[in-house]
Every structure is written in structure tokens, then in C-alpha cells.
C-alpha positions in Angstrom: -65.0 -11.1 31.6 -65.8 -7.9 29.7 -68.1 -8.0 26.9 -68.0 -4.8 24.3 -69.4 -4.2 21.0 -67.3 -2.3 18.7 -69.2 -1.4 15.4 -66.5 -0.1 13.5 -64.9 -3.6 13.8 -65.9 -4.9 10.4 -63.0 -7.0 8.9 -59.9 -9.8 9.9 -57.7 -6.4 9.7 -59.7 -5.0 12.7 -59.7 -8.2 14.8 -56.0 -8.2 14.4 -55.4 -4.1 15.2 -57.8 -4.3 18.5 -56.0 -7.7 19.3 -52.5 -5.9 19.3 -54.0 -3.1 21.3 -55.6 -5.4 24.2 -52.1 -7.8 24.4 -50.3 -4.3 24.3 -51.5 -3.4 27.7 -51.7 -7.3 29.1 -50.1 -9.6 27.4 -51.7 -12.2 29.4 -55.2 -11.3 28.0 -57.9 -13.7 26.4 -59.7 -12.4 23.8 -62.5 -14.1 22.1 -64.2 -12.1 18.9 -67.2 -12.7 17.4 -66.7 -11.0 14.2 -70.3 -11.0 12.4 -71.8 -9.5 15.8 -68.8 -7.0 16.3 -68.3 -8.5 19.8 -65.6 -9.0 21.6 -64.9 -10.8 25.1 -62.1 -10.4 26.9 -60.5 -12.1 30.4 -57.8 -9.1 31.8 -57.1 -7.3 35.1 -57.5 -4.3 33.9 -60.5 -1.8 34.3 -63.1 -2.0 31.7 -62.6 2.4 31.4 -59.1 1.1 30.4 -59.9 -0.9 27.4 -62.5 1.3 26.3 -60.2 4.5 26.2 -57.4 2.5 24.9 -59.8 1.5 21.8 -61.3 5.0 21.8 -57.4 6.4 21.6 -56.9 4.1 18.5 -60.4 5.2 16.8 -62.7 2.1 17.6 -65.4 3.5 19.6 -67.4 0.9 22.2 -70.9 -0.3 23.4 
């Protein structure tokens, strides 16, 4: 499980861009967001440095 907080992540509209990113590079993901504490969870594969520079790519910048 990888835990990142994403401060930029402030509304439903961000929730749902970062979701598309994350089941863009594994469909089989689960995400679980915590909207009011700008953190998200998420089972995967893949490296954390994957994630994060996939988020950093679309703008959202990670703790």
C-alpha cells in the first residue's frame, strides 16, 4: 500500500483526474481517497517513483 498526500487535490474533479491517471497505468489498482486530508492510498505493483512522476507529469505534485 502506498500512501501520498497530494495538496493540490482539492475537489470531486481531482479525485476523478488522479483516478484516471493511476487505472491508466494499472487497471487493476485500488484506490482509496480521503478527500478532506488530500490523501490518497493505493494497492498496485507498480514503484511508488512511478505514481509520483506520473502525477508530477499531470501537474499534482506529492508528499
Amino acid at each position: 500500500m502506498i500512501t501520498l498526500i497530494i495538496p493540490d487535490m482539492t475537489c470531486g474533479h481531482c479525485v476523478g483526474v488522479i483516478s484516471g491517471i493511476l487505472t491508466g497505468l494499472d487497471p487493476d489498482c485500488e484506490l482509496n481517497f480521503e478527500l478532506a486530508s488530500r490523501k490518497v492510498s493505493i494497492s498496485s505493483g507498480l514503484p511508488r517513483e512511478e505514481i509520483i512522476e506520473a502525477l508530477s507529469d499531470a501537474g499534482y505534485d506529492c508528499e
